[in-house]
VEXMARZA-141185 format. One record per residue: residue number from 1; residue in one letter; x, y, z of N, C-alpha, C, O in turn. Coordinates in pm, whole numbers, plus 50000, padded with zeros to 5 digits. Example, Ala and Ser with C-alpha at 12.3 -4.5 7.8 and 13.67 -1.06 7.14 Angstrom:
1,a,51319,49431,50780,51230,49550,50780,51320,49670,50780,51424,49668,50846
2,s,51285,49775,50708,51367,49894,50714,51290,50003,50787,51341,50114,50804
END
This chain:
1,x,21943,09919,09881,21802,09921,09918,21789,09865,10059,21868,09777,10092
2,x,21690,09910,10153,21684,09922,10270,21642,09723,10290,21711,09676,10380
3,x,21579,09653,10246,21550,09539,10228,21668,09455,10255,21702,09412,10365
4,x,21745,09429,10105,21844,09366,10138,21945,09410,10221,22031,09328,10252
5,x,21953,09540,10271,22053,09548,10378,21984,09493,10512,22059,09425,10582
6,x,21893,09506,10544,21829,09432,10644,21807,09283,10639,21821,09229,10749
7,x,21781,09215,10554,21813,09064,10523,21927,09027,10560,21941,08923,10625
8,x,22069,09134,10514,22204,09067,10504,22222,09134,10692,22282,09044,10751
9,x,22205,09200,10748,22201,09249,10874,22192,09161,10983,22272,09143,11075
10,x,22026,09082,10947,21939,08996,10989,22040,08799,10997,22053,08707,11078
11,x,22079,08832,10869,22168,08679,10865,22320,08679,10950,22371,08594,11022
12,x,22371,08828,10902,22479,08825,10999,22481,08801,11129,22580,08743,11174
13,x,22375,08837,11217,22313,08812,11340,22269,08637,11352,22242,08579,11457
14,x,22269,08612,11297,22168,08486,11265,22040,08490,11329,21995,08407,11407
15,x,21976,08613,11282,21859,08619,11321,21758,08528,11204,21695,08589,11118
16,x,21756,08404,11214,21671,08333,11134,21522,08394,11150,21464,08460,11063
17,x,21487,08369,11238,21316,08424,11219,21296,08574,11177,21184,08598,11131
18,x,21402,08700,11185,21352,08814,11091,21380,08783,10926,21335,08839,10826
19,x,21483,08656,10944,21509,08615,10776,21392,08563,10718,21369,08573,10598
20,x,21327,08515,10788,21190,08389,10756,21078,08506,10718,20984,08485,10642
21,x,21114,08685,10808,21017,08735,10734,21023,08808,10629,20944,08900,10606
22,x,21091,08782,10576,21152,08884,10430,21101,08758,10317,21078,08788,10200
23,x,21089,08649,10355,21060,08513,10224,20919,08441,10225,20855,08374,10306
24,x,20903,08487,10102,20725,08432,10038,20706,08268,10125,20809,08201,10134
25,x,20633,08235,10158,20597,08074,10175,20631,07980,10046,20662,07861,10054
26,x,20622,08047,09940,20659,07987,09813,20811,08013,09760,20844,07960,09654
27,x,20896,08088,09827,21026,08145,09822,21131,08054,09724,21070,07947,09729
28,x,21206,08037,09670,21312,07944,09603,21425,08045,09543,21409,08148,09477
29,x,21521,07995,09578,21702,08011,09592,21746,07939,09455,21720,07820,09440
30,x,21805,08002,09366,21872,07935,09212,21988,07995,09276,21996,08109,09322
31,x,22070,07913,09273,22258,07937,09304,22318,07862,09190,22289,07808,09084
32,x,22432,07893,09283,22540,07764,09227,22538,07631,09280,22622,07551,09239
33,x,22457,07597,09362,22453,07451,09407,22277,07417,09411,22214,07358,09500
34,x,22229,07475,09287,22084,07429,09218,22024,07521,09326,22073,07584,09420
35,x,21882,07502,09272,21730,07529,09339,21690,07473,09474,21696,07356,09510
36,x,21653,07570,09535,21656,07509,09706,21506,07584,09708,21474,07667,09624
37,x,21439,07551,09794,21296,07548,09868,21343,07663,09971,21465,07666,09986
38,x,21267,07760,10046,21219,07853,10176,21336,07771,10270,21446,07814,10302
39,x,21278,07643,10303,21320,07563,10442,21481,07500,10407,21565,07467,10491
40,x,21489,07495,10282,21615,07467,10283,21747,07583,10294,21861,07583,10341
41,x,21664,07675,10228,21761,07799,10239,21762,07864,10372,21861,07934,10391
42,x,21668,07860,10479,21659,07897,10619,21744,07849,10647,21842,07915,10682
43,x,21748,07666,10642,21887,07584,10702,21984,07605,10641,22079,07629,10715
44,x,22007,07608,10525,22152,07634,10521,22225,07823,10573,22342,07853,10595
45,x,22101,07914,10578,22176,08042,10613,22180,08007,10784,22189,08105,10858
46,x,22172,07869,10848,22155,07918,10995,22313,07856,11025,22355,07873,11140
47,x,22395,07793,10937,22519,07687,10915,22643,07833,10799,22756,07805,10757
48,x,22595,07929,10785,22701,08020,10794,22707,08123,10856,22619,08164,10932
49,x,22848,08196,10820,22908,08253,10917,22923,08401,10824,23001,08395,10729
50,x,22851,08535,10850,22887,08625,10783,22936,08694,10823,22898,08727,10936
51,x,23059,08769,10761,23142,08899,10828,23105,09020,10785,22988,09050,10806
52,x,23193,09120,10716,23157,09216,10733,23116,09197,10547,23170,09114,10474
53,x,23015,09290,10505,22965,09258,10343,22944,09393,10336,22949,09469,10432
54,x,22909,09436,10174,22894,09588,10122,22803,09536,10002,22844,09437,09940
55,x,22695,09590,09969,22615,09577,09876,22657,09712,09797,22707,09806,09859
56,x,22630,09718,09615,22630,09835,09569,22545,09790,09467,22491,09679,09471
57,x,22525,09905,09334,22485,09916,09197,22307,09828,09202,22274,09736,09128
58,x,22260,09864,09261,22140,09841,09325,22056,09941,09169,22076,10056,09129
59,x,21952,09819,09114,21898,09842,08980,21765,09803,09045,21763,09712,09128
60,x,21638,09879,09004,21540,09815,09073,21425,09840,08915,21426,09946,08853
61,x,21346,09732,08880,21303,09763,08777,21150,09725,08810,21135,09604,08792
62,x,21029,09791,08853,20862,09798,08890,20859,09664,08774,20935,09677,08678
63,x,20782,09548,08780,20726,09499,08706,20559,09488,08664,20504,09449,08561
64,x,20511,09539,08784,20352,09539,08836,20319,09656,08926,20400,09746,08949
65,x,20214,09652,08968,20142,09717,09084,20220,09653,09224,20265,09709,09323
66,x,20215,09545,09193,20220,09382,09345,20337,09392,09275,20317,09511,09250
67,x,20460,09368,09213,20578,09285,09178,20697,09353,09146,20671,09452,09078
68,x,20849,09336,09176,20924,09417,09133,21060,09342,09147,21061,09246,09225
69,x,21163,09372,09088,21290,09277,09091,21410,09364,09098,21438,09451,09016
70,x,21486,09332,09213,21604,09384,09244,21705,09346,09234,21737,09244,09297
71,x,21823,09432,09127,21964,09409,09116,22085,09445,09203,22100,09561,09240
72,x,22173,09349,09235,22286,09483,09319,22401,09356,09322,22381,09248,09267
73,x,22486,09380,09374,22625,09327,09352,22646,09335,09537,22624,09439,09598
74,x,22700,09176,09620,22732,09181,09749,22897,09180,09721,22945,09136,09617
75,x,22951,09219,09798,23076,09148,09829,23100,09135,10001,23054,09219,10078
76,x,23168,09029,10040,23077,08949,10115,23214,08875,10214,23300,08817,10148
77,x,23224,08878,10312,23319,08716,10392,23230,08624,10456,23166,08623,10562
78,x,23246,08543,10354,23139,08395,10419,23182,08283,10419,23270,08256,10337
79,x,23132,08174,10518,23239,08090,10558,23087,08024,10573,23007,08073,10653
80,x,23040,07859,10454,22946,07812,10494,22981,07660,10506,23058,07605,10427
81,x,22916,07592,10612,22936,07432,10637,23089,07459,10680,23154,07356,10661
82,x,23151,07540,10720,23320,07574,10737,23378,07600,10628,23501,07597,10633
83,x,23338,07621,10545,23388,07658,10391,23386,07767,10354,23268,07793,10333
84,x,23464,07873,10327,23488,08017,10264,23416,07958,10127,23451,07860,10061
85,x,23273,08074,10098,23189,08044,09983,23164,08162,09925,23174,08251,10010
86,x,23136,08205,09817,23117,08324,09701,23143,08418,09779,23076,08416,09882
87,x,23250,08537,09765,23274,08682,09788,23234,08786,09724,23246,08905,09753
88,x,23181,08733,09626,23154,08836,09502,23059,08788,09465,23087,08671,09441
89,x,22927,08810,09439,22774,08785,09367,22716,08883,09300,22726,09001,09333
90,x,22650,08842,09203,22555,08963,09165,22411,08871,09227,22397,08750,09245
91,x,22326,08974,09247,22173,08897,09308,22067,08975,09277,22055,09098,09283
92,x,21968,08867,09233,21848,08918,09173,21754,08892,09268,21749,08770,09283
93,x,21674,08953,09344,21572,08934,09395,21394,08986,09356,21340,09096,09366
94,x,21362,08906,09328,21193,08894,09282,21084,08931,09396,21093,08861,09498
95,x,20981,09031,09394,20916,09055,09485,20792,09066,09414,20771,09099,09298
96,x,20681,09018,09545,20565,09007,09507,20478,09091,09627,20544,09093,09731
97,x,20379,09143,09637,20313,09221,09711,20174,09113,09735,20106,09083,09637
98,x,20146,09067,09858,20039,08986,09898,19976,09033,09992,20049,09044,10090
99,x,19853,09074,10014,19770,09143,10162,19850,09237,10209,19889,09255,10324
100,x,19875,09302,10098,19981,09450,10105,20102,09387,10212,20146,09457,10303
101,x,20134,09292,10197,20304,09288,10242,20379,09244,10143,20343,09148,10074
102,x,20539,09335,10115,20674,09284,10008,20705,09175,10101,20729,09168,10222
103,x,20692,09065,09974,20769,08954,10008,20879,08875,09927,20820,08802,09847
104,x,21026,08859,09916,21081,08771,09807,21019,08635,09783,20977,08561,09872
105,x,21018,08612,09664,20953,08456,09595,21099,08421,09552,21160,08332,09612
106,x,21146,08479,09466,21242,08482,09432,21399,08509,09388,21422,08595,09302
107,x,21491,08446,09438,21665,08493,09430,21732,08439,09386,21786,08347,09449
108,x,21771,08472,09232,21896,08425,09208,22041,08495,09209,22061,08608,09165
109,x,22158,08392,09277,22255,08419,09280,22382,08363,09217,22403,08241,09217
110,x,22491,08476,09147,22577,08404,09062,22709,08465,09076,22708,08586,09100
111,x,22824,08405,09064,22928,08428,09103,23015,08602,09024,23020,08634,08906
112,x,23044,08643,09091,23047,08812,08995,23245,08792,08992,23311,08742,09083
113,x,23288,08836,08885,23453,08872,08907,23463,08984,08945,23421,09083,08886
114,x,23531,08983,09066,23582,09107,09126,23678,09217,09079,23710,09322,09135
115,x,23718,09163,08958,23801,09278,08888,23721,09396,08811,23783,09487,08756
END
C-alpha cells in the first residue's frame, strides 16, 4: 500500500517531518519494547538507520466510513541506537479519517519468523 511505502521511504531518508505527517496527534507504537507516545516514536525513528526493506501480503480490512486497519509483513536492515533490530515484522496499522485526512493512531509491531 502506497502509505506505508511512503512512511518506510520517508524514514529511510530520515525525513522526520513527512513521518510526523502520516501520525494522528494521538498516535501510539505497541512493540517489543512496550507502548511509546507520537514524540517518542519520532525520536527514536530519528536514532535509526534503514537500508534497503520490502513490504508484502498487505491485508487491508474497512472498519468504518473514517477507520481502517492495515496488515503486511516488512523485512527490513535496521540498525537502531547502533543495534541491528527486528528484520522480520508483521505490522498492523490503525487508521482514522479526521477533517477528511488518513491518519495512523495506531501500530502494532511483532517479531515475524522468516522461514
Amino acid at each position: 500500500m502506497t502509505i506505508a511505502n511512503d512512511f518506510m521511504v520517508a524514514w529511510q531518508k530520515q525525513d522526520i517531518a513527512t513521518i510526523s505527517t502520516f501520525l494522528a496527534p494521538d498516535f501510539l507504537f505497541a512493540g517489543p519494547h512496550g507502548i511509546r507516545s507520537r514524540a517518542f516514536t519520532l525520536t527514536a525513528l530519528s536514532h535509526c538507520s534503514l537500508g534497503k526493506f520490502t513490504l508484502e501480503d498487505f491485508q487491508m480490512r474497512r472498519t468504518s466510513a473514517d477507520s481502517g486497519v492495515l496488515l503486511y509483513k516488512i523485512h527490513r536492515d535496521l540498525t537502531c541506537f547502533g543495534q541491528k533490530d527486528l528484520e522480520n515484522t508483521l505490522n498492523t496499522d490503525t487508521f482514522i479519517r479526521r477533517d477528511g485526512k488518513w491518519s495512523i493512531v495506531l501500530t502494532t509491531e511483532g517479531a515475524l519468523d522468516a522461514r
